[in-house]
N, C-alpha and C positions, 0 to 999 in steps of 0.2 A: 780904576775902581778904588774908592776911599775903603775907609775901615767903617763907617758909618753905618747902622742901622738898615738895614735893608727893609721896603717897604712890603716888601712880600712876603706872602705868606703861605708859601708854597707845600710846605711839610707838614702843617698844622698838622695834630694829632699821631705824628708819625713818630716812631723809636728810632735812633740810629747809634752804631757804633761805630768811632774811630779809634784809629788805633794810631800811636804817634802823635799825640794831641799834645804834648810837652812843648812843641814849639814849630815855628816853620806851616808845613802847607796842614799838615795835621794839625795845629793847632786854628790857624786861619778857619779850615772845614769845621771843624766842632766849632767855634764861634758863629760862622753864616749859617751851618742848619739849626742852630738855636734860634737865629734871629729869626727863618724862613718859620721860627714854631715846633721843630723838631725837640721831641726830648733825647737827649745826649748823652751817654757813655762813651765817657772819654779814657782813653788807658795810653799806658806807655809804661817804661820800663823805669824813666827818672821819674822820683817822687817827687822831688820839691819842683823842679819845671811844668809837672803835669798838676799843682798846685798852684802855681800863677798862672795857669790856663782856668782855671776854676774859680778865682778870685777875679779875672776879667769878666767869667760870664757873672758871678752874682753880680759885681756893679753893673750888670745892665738888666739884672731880673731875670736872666737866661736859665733855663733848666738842664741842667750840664750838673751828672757826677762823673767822677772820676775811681778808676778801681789799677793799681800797679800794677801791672802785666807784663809778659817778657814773652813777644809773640814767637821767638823762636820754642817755648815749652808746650808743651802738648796738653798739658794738666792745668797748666794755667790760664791758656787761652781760650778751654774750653769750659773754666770755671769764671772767665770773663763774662761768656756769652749766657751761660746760666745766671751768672748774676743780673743782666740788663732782663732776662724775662721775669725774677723775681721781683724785679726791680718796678718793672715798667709792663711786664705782661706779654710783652709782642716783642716781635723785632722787624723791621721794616726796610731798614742800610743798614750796608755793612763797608765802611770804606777802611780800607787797609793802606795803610800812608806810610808804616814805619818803615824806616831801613836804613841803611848807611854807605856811605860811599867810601872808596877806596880807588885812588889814582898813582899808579905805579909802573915800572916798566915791565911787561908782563914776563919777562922769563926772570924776574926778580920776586914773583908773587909768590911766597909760601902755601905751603897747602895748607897748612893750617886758617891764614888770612882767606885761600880761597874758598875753604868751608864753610868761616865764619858769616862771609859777605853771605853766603849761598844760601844757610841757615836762617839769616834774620830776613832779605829778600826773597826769597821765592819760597822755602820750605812755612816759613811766616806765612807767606799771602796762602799758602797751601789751607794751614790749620787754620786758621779764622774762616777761610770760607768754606771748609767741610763742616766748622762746626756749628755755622750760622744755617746753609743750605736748607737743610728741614725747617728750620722756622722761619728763613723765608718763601718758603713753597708755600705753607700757609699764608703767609699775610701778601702774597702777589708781591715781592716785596725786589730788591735789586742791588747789586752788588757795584762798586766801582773801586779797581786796584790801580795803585800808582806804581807807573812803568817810568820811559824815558825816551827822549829821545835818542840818547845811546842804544839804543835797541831799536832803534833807525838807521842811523848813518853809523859811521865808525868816529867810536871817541878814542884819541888819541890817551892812550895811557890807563885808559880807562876800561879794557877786555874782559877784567872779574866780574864791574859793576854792570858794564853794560851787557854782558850772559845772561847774569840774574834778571834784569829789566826785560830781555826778549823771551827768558824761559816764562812771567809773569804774562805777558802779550798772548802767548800760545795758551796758555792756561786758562787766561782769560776766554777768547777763543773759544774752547773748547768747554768751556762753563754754559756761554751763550747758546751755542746747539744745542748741548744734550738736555740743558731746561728750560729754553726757550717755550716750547709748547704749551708747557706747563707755569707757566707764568712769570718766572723770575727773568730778568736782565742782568746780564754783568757786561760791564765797560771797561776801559782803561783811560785816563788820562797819562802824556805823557808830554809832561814837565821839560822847559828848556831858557837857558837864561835867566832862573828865577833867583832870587836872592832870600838866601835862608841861611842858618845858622851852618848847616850840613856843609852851604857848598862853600863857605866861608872859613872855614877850617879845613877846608881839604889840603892835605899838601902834598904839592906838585914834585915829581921824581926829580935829584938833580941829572941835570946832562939834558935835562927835556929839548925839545925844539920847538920853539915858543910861534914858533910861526904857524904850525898845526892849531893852535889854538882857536885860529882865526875862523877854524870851522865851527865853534860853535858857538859863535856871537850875534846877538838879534840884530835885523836889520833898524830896529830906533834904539833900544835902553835895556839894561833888564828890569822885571819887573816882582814887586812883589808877591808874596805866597798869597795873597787876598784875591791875586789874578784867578790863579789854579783853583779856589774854592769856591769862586763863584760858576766853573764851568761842572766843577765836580755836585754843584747845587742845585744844578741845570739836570743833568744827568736822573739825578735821586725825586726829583720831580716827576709830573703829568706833560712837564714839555719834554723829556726826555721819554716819555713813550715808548715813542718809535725806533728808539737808537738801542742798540743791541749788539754785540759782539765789536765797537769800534771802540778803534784810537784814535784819541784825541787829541792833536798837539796844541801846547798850550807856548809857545816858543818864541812869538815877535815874528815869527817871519825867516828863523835859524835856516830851516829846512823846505823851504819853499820855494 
């Protein structure tokens, strides 16, 4: 999938919020549902990254603003979501993208480090989508959290990150039941092999055993965060209908 224009127009008229749109698969997603026609609220925590996310879309005419958020606050994130209906009126997505990774050995992991991961992952995807829920019960509207494949198979060094991603998967889960009837969907995409700024700065424990590693390598390449936004595009769609409490692996082939 290029970075190119997409001919679709799938979202037309629709509001969405992401969150993490400073760079990586959150940035990628606000970009394609612009392009699909979506008007965009884009948030993140860096202001000047979540600013050349915003300067990508006006050179292409895109309706993308941006508002600094720190989805771990509660006051904040819920004065995100009020701003995109003052903003925009509605709200229709709500995809939650932000979070951080942490790779360590885990009887080395601080509790402090493992609050932190826990805070911006899963207490995060918490408050955006308590505080989104009512307004999309009104507009029929649907949710999609980014998980992991770590929270499929076991990632080697990686127990904080990948807890947080399975506690998000259940969550999810249990989002799609109990307002399922009632109109909303919530899904999960779940990222593997993909190349972002995130997984590019991780750094790896010394003493690792590099050979573990091998578990989570695609069977071709990895591949760009433009992968992960065209399925999270899919999702936020009338093709995504039917699809309801799943996860999605977006991975090459890692875990199949």
């Amino acid at each position: 999938m290029s970075d190119a224009i997409s001919p679709l127009c799938r979202l037309e008229g629709r509001v969405a919020m992401v969150s993490g749109a400073a760079s990586g698969i959150g940035r990628a997603t606000t970009l394609r549902l612009a392009r699909e026609g979506a008007q965009v609220l884009a948030t993140d925590v860096m202001a000047e990254a979540l600013e050349e996310t915003a300067a990508l879309a006006k050179a292409e005419s895109l309706v993308v603003e941006t508002r600094v958020t720190d989805v771990a606050d509660e006051a904040d994130v819920e004065a995100s979501v009020a701003h995109a209906l003052e903003r925009f009126g509605k709200l229709d997505v709500q995809c939650n993208i932000a979070g951080v990774l942490l790779m360590a050995h885990t009887h080395e992991i601080t509790l402090a480090d493992w609050e932190r991961v826990l805070k911006i992952n899963l207490t995060g995807t918490f408050l955006a989508c308590r505080a989104a829920i009512p307004h999309l019960l009104e507009s029929g509207g649907c949710i999609v959290n980014t998980s992991s494949t770590s929270a499929i198979n076991g990632i080697p060094y990686g127990a904080c990150y990948g807890a947080t991603k399975g506690g998000v998967q259940a969550f999810t889960r249990a989002i799609a039941v109990e307002y399922g009837k009632l109109g909303l969907r919530a899904n999960c995409v779940c990222p593997g092999s993909i190349q972002t700024g995130m997984t590019s700065r991780a750094n790896m424990p010394e003493g690792m055993d590099r050979s573990l590693i091998q578990r989570i390598l695609p069977l071709d390449k990895p591949r760009g965060p433009e992968t992960v936004a065209g399925v999270i595009a899919m999702l936020c769609s009338e093709d995504g209908a039917h699809i309801n409490g799943e996860e999605i692996r977006v991975d090459g082939g890692t875990l199949a």
